[in-house]
C-alpha positions as CSV (number, residue, x, y, z in Angstrom):
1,X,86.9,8.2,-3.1
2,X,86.4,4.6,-3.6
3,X,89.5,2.6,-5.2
4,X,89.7,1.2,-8.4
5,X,90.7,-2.5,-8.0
6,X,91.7,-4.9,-10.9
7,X,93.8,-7.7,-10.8
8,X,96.7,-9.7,-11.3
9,X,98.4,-13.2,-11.2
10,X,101.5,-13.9,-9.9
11,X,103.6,-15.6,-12.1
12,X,106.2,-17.8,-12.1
13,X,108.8,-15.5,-13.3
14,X,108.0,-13.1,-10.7
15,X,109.2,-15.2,-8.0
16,X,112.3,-17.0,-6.5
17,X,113.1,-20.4,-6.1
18,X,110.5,-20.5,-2.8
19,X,107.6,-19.0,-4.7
20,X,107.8,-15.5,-3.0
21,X,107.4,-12.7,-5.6
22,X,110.7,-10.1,-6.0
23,X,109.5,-7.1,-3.9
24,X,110.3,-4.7,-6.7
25,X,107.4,-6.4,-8.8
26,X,104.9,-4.5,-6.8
27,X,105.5,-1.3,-8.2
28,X,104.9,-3.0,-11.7
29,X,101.6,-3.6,-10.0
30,X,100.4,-0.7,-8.8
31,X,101.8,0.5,-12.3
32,X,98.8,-1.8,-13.8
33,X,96.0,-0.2,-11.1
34,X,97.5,3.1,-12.0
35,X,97.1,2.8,-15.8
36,X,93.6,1.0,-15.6
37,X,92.3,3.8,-12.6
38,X,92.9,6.0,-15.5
39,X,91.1,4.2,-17.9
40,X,87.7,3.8,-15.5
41,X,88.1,7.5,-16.2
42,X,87.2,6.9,-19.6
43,X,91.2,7.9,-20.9
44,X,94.2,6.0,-22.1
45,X,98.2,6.7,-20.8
46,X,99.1,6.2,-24.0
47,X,96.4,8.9,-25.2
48,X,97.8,12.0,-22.5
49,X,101.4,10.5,-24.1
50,X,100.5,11.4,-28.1
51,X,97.8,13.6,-27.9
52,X,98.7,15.7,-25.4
53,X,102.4,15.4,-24.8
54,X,101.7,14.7,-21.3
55,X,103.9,12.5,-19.0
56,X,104.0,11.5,-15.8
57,X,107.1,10.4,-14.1
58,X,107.7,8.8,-11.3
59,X,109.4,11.5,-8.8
60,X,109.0,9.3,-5.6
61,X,107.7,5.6,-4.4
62,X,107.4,3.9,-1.3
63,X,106.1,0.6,-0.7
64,X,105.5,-1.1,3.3
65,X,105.8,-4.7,2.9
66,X,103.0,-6.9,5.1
67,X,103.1,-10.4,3.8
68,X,104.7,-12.0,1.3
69,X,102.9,-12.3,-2.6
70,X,103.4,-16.1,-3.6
71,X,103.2,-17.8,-6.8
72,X,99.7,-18.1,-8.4
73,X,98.3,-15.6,-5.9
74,X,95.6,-13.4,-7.3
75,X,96.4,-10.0,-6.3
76,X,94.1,-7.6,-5.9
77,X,95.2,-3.7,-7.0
78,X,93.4,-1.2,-5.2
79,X,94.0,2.3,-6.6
80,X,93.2,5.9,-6.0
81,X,94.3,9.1,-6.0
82,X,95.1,10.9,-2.8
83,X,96.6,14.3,-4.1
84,X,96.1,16.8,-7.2
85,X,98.0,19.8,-8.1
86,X,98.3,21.5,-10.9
87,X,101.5,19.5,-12.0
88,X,101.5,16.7,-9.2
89,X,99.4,13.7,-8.7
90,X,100.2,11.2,-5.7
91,X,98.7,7.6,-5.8
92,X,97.7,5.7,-3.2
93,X,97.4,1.3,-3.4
94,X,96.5,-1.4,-1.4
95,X,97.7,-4.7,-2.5
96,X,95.7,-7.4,-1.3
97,X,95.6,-11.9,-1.8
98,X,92.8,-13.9,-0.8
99,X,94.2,-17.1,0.6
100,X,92.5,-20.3,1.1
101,X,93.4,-21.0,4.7
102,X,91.7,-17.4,6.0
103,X,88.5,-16.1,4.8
104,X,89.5,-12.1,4.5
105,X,92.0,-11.2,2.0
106,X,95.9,-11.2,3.1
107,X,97.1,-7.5,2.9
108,X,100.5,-7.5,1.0
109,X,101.5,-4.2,1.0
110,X,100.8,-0.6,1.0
111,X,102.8,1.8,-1.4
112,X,102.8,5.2,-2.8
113,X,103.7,6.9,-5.6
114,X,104.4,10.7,-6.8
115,X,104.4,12.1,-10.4
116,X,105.1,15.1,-11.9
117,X,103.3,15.9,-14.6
118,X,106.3,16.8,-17.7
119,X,106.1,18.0,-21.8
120,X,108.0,16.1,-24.5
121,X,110.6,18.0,-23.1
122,X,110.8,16.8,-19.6
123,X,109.7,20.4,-18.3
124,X,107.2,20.4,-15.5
125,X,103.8,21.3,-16.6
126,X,100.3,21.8,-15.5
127,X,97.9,18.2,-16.2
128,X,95.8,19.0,-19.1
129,X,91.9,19.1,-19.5
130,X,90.3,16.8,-19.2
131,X,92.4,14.7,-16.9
132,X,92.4,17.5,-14.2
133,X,88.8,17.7,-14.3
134,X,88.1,13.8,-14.6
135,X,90.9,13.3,-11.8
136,X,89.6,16.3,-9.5
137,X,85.6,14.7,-9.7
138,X,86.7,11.5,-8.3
139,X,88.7,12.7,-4.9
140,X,84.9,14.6,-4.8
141,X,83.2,11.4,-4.4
C-alpha cells in the first residue's frame, strides 16, 4: 500500500529554547496523517464518532527517534495501515524533513500505533462498514 503523506510545520511552541521539537509532539503528528489517511478514504473521524458511535483509542504507541525535528521544519507525515481486524487497526508512519544542507529528506522518526475499535460505551466492537471495506481495499493495493 502506498502511504498517505501530508504535512506539517513545526512551530515555535513545539520546541525548546534550542529549537528542537518536544518528542511527544510526534504522536500529535502522526495523529494529523492518521485523521487525513482517513479522509483520502473519502470519510471523516468525526463522522465514525456521531454517525456510527465508532471510536478508536489508542491501546499502544511507539515511536524510534532518528534525528531531531527543528523549528520551521516541514514535516512530512507518511501514513498507512499495516494491520486490520475486526476490532483492531495498527498504523504505521514515517516522519520525514527535507533540509537544506542534504538533498534527500532527513528521517525523523518511525512510530506506531494500535487502536481498538470501542461503542459509546467503551466496549470493544467490530469497525463498521464502510470503513472495514474502504480500510481492507487499501492494504490490497
Amino acid at each position: 500500500m502506498p502511504p498517505s503523506t501530508t504535512t506539517v510545520r513545526v512551530r515555535y511552541a513545539e520546541t525548546d529554547q534550542m529549537g528542537v521539537a518536544y518528542y511527544a509532539n510526534y504522536f500529535v503528528w502522526c495523529e494529523v496523517g492518521r485523521v487525513e489517511l482517513l479522509r483520502q478514504l473519502g470519510f471523516e473521524y468525526k463522522q465514525m464518532e456521531l454517525g456510527h458511535g465508532c471510536f478508536l483509542p489508542v491501546v499502544e504507541a511507539s515511536c524510534r527517534y532518528k534525528s531531531p525535528a527543528r523549528y520551521d521544519d516541514v514535516v512530512s507525515v507518511e501514513t498507512r495501515v499495516t494491520g486490520l481486524r475486526s476490532s483492531v487497526i495498527r498504523f504505521a508512519y514515517r516522519l520525514l524533513a527535507q533540509r537544506d544542507e542534504v538533498p534527500e529528506p532527513v528521517l525523523l522518526a518511525e512510530a506506531e500505533t494500535v487502536h481498538v475499535v470501542v461503542d459509546r460505551e467503551m466496549r470493544k466492537c467490530a469497525l463498521p462498514e464502510p470503513y472495514f471495506s474502504a480500510i481492507r481495499r487499501i492494504m490490497d493495493e
